[in-house]
N, C-alpha and C positions, 0 to 999 in steps of 0.2 A: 671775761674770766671763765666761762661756762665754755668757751669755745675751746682754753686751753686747755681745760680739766680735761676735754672730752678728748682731744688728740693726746693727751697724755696718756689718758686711759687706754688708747686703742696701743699707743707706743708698746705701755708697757706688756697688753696683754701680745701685741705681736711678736714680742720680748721672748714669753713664757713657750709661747709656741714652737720656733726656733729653738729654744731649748729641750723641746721635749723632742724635738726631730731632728736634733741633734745627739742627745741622751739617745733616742731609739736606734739611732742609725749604727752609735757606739755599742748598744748592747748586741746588736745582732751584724755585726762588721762579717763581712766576707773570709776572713782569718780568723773566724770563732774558732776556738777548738772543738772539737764536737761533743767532749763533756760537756762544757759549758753551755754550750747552745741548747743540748738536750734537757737540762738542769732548766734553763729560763725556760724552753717551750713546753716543761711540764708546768711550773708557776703560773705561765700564761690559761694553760687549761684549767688550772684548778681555780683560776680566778672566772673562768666563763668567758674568758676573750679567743672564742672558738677560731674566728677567723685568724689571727698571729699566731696561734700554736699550731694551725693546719698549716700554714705555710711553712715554718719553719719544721716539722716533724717528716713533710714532702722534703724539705733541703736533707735531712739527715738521712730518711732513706733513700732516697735517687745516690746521698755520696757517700754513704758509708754503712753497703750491701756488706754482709761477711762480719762485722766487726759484734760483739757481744751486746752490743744495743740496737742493734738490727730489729730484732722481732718485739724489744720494747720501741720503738719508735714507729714501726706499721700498727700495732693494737693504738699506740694511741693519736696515730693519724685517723685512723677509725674511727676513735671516739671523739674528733675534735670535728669531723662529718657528723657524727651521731648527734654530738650537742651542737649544729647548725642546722638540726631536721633535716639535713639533706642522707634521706636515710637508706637512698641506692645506692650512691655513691659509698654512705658508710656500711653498706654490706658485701659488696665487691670488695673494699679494704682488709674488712674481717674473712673474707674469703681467700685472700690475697694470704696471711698470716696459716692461714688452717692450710691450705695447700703450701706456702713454703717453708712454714716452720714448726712442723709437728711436733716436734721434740718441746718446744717451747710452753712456758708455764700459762700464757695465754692464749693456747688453743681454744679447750674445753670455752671459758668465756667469748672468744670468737669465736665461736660455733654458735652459742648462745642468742650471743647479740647478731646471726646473723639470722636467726628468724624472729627476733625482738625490732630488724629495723623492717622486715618488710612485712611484720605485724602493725607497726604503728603506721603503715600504710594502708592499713584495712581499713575498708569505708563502711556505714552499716550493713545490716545483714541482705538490707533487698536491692543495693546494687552490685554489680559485679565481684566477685569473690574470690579472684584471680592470687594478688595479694597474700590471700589469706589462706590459701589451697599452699602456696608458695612454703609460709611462714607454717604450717603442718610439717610438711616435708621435711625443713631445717629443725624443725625442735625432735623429730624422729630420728634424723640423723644423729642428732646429741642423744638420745638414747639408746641411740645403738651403740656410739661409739665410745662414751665415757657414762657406764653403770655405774661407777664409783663417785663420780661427779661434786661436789658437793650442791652444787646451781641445780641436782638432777628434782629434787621437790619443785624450785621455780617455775624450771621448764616444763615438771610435768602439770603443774599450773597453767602458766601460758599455753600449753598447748588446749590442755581441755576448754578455756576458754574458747580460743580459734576454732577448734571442734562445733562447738555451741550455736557458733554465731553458723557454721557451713550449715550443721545438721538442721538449723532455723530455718534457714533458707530454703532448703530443698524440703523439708515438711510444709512450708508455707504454700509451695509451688504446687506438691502435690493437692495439697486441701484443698485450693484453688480449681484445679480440674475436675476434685471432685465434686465444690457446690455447682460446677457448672453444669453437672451430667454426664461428663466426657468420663466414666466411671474406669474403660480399657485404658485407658492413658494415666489417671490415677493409680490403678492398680499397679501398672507397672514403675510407677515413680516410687508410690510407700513401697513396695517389693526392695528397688533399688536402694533405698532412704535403709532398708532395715539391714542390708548385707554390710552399709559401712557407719550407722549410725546406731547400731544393737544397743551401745551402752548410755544412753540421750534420756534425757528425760523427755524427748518427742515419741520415744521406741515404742511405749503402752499405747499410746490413743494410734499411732502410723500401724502396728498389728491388729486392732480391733478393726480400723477404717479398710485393711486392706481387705479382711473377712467380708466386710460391706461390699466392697466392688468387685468381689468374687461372685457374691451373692446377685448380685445386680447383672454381670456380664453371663449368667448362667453357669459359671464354673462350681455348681454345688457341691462336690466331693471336697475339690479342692477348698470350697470353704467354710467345709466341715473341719475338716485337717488346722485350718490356722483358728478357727474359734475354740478350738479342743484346746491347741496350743495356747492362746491369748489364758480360757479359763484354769489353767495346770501354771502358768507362769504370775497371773494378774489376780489371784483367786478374791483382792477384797478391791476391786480397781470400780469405780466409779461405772463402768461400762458393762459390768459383771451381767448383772440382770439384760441388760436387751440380748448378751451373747447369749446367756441361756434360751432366748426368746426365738435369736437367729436359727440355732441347734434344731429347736424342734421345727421350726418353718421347714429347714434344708431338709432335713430327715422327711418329713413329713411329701416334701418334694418329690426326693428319690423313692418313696414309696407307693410314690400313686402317678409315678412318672410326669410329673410336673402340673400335673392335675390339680 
Protein backbone atom coordinates (compact mmCIF):
# COMPACT_ATOMS: atom_id res chain seq x y z
CA UNK A 1 0.00 0.00 0.00
CA UNK A 2 2.88 2.57 0.95
CA UNK A 3 4.35 1.53 -2.30
CA UNK A 4 1.40 2.71 -4.29
CA UNK A 5 0.85 5.86 -2.26
CA UNK A 6 4.30 6.70 -2.90
CA UNK A 7 4.20 6.22 -6.98
CA UNK A 8 1.12 8.12 -6.91
CA UNK A 9 2.49 10.78 -5.19
CA UNK A 10 5.44 11.19 -7.51
CA UNK A 11 2.68 10.68 -10.54
CA UNK A 12 0.87 13.37 -9.34
CA UNK A 13 3.64 15.69 -8.45
CA UNK A 14 5.21 14.95 -12.16
CA UNK A 15 1.71 15.93 -13.04
CA UNK A 16 1.96 19.47 -11.64
CA UNK A 17 5.24 19.86 -13.12
CA UNK A 18 4.34 19.45 -16.69
CA UNK A 19 1.79 21.64 -16.11
CA UNK A 20 3.75 24.41 -14.99
CA UNK A 21 6.11 23.97 -18.09
CA UNK A 22 3.39 23.76 -19.94
CA UNK A 23 1.67 26.99 -18.38
CA UNK A 24 5.32 28.74 -18.76
CA UNK A 25 5.97 27.83 -22.02
CA UNK A 26 2.29 29.29 -22.93
CA UNK A 27 2.94 32.43 -21.24
CA UNK A 28 5.95 33.34 -22.91
CA UNK A 29 5.13 31.50 -26.54
CA UNK A 30 7.42 32.77 -29.27
CA UNK A 31 4.04 34.82 -30.86
CA UNK A 32 3.86 36.85 -27.64
CA UNK A 33 2.80 40.05 -28.58
CA UNK A 34 5.12 42.29 -27.19
CA UNK A 35 2.72 44.21 -25.01
CA UNK A 36 2.07 41.16 -23.44
CA UNK A 37 5.31 39.88 -22.98
CA UNK A 38 6.45 43.24 -21.57
CA UNK A 39 3.40 43.20 -19.19
CA UNK A 40 4.57 39.57 -17.62
CA UNK A 41 8.34 40.43 -17.65
CA UNK A 42 7.57 43.28 -15.52
CA UNK A 43 5.30 40.93 -13.05
CA UNK A 44 8.14 38.56 -13.18
CA UNK A 45 10.57 41.44 -11.75
CA UNK A 46 8.32 42.76 -9.38
CA UNK A 47 7.95 39.44 -8.05
CA UNK A 48 12.09 38.86 -7.69
CA UNK A 49 12.32 36.16 -10.32
CA UNK A 50 15.20 38.28 -11.70
CA UNK A 51 16.48 35.67 -13.91
CA UNK A 52 12.73 35.16 -16.13
CA UNK A 53 12.35 38.86 -16.36
CA UNK A 54 16.20 39.18 -17.70
CA UNK A 55 15.56 36.89 -20.34
CA UNK A 56 12.53 37.95 -21.53
CA UNK A 57 13.28 42.13 -21.36
CA UNK A 58 16.74 40.75 -23.55
CA UNK A 59 13.89 39.22 -25.93
CA UNK A 60 12.15 42.49 -26.13
CA UNK A 61 15.12 44.64 -26.66
CA UNK A 62 17.22 42.65 -29.18
CA UNK A 63 13.34 42.59 -31.14
CA UNK A 64 11.75 45.59 -30.76
CA UNK A 65 14.62 48.47 -31.05
CA UNK A 66 12.50 51.80 -32.21
CA UNK A 67 9.27 50.81 -30.79
CA UNK A 68 8.00 53.23 -27.48
CA UNK A 69 8.96 50.57 -24.92
CA UNK A 70 12.30 50.30 -26.11
CA UNK A 71 14.04 52.48 -23.39
CA UNK A 72 11.27 50.92 -20.75
CA UNK A 73 12.56 47.47 -21.57
CA UNK A 74 16.72 48.29 -21.54
CA UNK A 75 16.11 50.26 -17.69
CA UNK A 76 14.54 47.38 -16.72
CA UNK A 77 16.79 44.67 -18.22
CA UNK A 78 19.17 46.62 -16.09
CA UNK A 79 17.53 46.28 -13.11
CA UNK A 80 16.59 42.56 -13.51
CA UNK A 81 20.93 42.39 -13.63
CA UNK A 82 20.79 44.84 -10.75
CA UNK A 83 18.56 42.53 -8.70
CA UNK A 84 20.85 39.28 -9.76
CA UNK A 85 24.02 41.40 -8.16
CA UNK A 86 25.39 40.98 -11.15
CA UNK A 87 26.20 44.64 -10.96
CA UNK A 88 28.61 45.04 -14.17
CA UNK A 89 26.70 43.75 -16.37
CA UNK A 90 23.75 45.92 -14.67
CA UNK A 91 25.78 49.10 -15.34
CA UNK A 92 26.80 48.54 -18.83
CA UNK A 93 22.81 48.14 -19.45
CA UNK A 94 22.15 51.41 -17.54
CA UNK A 95 24.72 52.78 -19.71
CA UNK A 96 23.48 51.33 -22.59
CA UNK A 97 19.89 53.49 -21.95
CA UNK A 98 21.87 56.82 -21.06
CA UNK A 99 23.95 56.72 -24.29
CA UNK A 100 20.73 55.60 -26.47
CA UNK A 101 17.96 57.12 -25.08
CA UNK A 102 18.52 60.39 -23.58
CA UNK A 103 15.45 61.77 -24.26
CA UNK A 104 13.90 59.01 -21.98
CA UNK A 105 12.29 59.36 -18.41
CA UNK A 106 14.80 56.85 -17.17
CA UNK A 107 18.02 58.42 -17.90
CA UNK A 108 18.67 60.58 -14.81
CA UNK A 109 17.81 57.10 -12.80
CA UNK A 110 20.41 55.22 -15.18
CA UNK A 111 22.84 57.48 -14.58
CA UNK A 112 22.26 56.94 -10.98
CA UNK A 113 22.20 53.27 -10.82
CA UNK A 114 25.08 53.29 -12.79
CA UNK A 115 27.46 54.28 -10.12
CA UNK A 116 25.07 52.62 -7.41
CA UNK A 117 26.17 49.22 -9.27
CA UNK A 118 29.70 49.64 -9.18
CA UNK A 119 29.48 51.15 -5.71
CA UNK A 120 28.01 48.00 -4.43
CA UNK A 121 31.19 46.64 -5.89
CA UNK A 122 33.27 48.58 -3.38
CA UNK A 123 35.16 46.49 -1.10
CA UNK A 124 36.42 48.00 2.37
CA UNK A 125 38.37 50.91 2.37
CA UNK A 126 42.04 49.22 2.68
CA UNK A 127 41.72 47.14 -0.35
CA UNK A 128 41.69 48.30 -3.77
CA UNK A 129 39.57 51.20 -4.59
CA UNK A 130 39.17 50.85 -8.17
CA UNK A 131 35.38 50.36 -7.98
CA UNK A 132 34.86 53.07 -5.94
CA UNK A 133 37.07 55.79 -7.70
CA UNK A 134 34.69 54.46 -10.76
CA UNK A 135 31.40 54.86 -8.84
CA UNK A 136 32.82 58.87 -7.80
CA UNK A 137 33.00 59.64 -11.42
CA UNK A 138 29.28 58.30 -12.27
CA UNK A 139 27.61 60.07 -9.46
CA UNK A 140 29.53 63.45 -10.73
CA UNK A 141 28.47 62.84 -13.93
CA UNK A 142 24.67 62.78 -12.55
CA UNK A 143 25.58 65.96 -11.27
CA UNK A 144 26.67 67.57 -13.77
CA UNK A 145 24.22 66.40 -15.95
CA UNK A 146 20.76 66.50 -14.14
CA UNK A 147 20.97 69.62 -11.33
CA UNK A 148 17.36 69.45 -11.23
CA UNK A 149 17.21 65.66 -10.58
CA UNK A 150 15.08 64.72 -8.15
CA UNK A 151 17.74 61.31 -6.95
CA UNK A 152 20.11 64.65 -6.93
CA UNK A 153 19.99 64.55 -2.55
CA UNK A 154 20.63 60.55 -2.93
CA UNK A 155 23.40 60.89 -5.14
CA UNK A 156 24.86 63.53 -3.40
CA UNK A 157 24.67 61.12 -0.46
CA UNK A 158 26.19 58.10 -2.12
CA UNK A 159 28.67 59.95 -3.46
CA UNK A 160 30.04 61.63 -0.16
CA UNK A 161 29.84 58.25 1.25
CA UNK A 162 32.37 56.83 -1.74
CA UNK A 163 34.37 60.00 -0.98
CA UNK A 164 34.76 58.83 2.66
CA UNK A 165 35.80 55.50 2.26
CA UNK A 166 38.58 56.83 -0.86
CA UNK A 167 39.68 59.91 1.42
CA UNK A 168 40.17 56.90 4.45
CA UNK A 169 42.26 55.20 2.48
CA UNK A 170 44.67 57.43 1.40
CA UNK A 171 44.90 59.21 5.02
CA UNK A 172 45.43 55.72 6.34
CA UNK A 173 48.36 55.35 3.91
CA UNK A 174 49.64 58.50 4.44
CA UNK A 175 49.72 58.12 8.51
CA UNK A 176 51.37 54.89 7.79
CA UNK A 177 54.54 56.46 6.22
CA UNK A 178 54.53 58.79 8.72
CA UNK A 179 54.69 56.44 12.09
CA UNK A 180 57.33 54.77 9.98
CA UNK A 181 59.67 57.85 9.68
CA UNK A 182 59.52 57.95 5.92
CA UNK A 183 58.36 61.79 6.89
CA UNK A 184 59.22 63.01 2.72
CA UNK A 185 56.90 60.46 1.46
CA UNK A 186 54.21 61.46 4.09
CA UNK A 187 54.48 64.75 3.38
CA UNK A 188 53.75 64.39 -0.02
CA UNK A 189 50.75 61.95 0.29
CA UNK A 190 48.76 64.32 3.30
CA UNK A 191 49.78 67.23 0.55
CA UNK A 192 48.01 65.20 -2.15
CA UNK A 193 45.22 63.72 0.48
CA UNK A 194 44.44 67.60 0.92
CA UNK A 195 44.09 68.98 -2.81
CA UNK A 196 41.28 66.33 -3.38
CA UNK A 197 39.97 65.47 0.18
CA UNK A 198 39.78 69.44 1.55
CA UNK A 199 36.17 68.84 2.68
CA UNK A 200 36.86 65.05 4.86
CA UNK A 201 36.71 64.93 8.16
CA UNK A 202 40.43 63.42 7.77
CA UNK A 203 41.39 67.29 6.19
CA UNK A 204 42.10 68.77 10.18
CA UNK A 205 44.46 66.04 11.53
CA UNK A 206 46.04 65.38 7.30
CA UNK A 207 47.02 69.69 7.65
CA UNK A 208 48.41 69.50 11.13
CA UNK A 209 50.44 66.09 10.22
CA UNK A 210 51.63 67.61 7.02
CA UNK A 211 53.01 70.85 9.23
CA UNK A 212 54.80 67.79 11.04
CA UNK A 213 56.70 66.47 8.21
CA UNK A 214 57.51 69.71 6.96
CA UNK A 215 59.06 70.32 10.22
CA UNK A 216 60.85 67.05 10.34
CA UNK A 217 62.23 67.07 6.46
CA UNK A 218 63.56 70.85 7.37
CA UNK A 219 61.19 72.69 5.23
CA UNK A 220 60.71 75.31 8.13
CA UNK A 221 59.17 78.28 6.26
CA UNK A 222 57.00 76.17 4.54
CA UNK A 223 55.77 74.88 7.81
CA UNK A 224 55.39 77.73 9.19
CA UNK A 225 52.80 78.73 6.28
CA UNK A 226 50.46 75.44 6.88
CA UNK A 227 50.52 75.64 10.82
CA UNK A 228 49.51 79.54 10.40
CA UNK A 229 46.90 78.01 8.08
CA UNK A 230 45.86 74.84 10.26
CA UNK A 231 45.58 77.59 13.42
CA UNK A 232 43.28 80.46 11.30
CA UNK A 233 41.10 77.52 9.85
CA UNK A 234 41.11 74.78 13.15
CA UNK A 235 41.26 77.57 15.93
CA UNK A 236 39.50 75.05 18.71
CA UNK A 237 40.88 71.72 17.02
CA UNK A 238 42.37 69.24 19.48
CA UNK A 239 45.89 69.80 17.84
CA UNK A 240 45.81 73.67 18.49
CA UNK A 241 48.29 73.64 21.41
CA UNK A 242 51.22 71.56 20.00
CA UNK A 243 50.76 73.92 16.54
CA UNK A 244 51.29 76.71 18.74
CA UNK A 245 54.24 74.80 20.34
CA UNK A 246 55.45 73.89 16.41
CA UNK A 247 55.26 77.91 15.57
CA UNK A 248 57.62 78.97 18.18
CA UNK A 249 60.21 75.81 17.51
CA UNK A 250 60.16 76.78 13.56
CA UNK A 251 60.49 80.52 14.21
CA UNK A 252 62.72 80.09 16.77
CA UNK A 253 64.78 77.78 14.08
CA UNK A 254 64.88 80.31 11.36
CA UNK A 255 66.10 82.71 13.82
CA UNK A 256 69.22 81.21 15.19
CA UNK A 257 69.64 79.41 11.80
CA UNK A 258 68.70 76.10 13.03
CA UNK A 259 70.75 76.39 16.02
Amino acid sequence: MKFRFGSLLKLIIAIVLLIGLACSSTKFASNMPMEDRFKAAIELLEKGDFLRAKNQFTILVLNYPGTHIADKAQFYLAESYFGLKEFILAAAEYQKLVRNYPQSEFVDDSQYKVGLSYYELSPGYALDQNYTQIAVVEFQRFLEEFPTSDLRPKVEEMMSTARYKLAKKEFKSASLYNRSGNYRAAFIYYDEFLKTYYDTEFAEEALFRKGECQLQIEKWEDAIITFEEFAKKYPESRFIQLTYENLDILRNKIATNGK
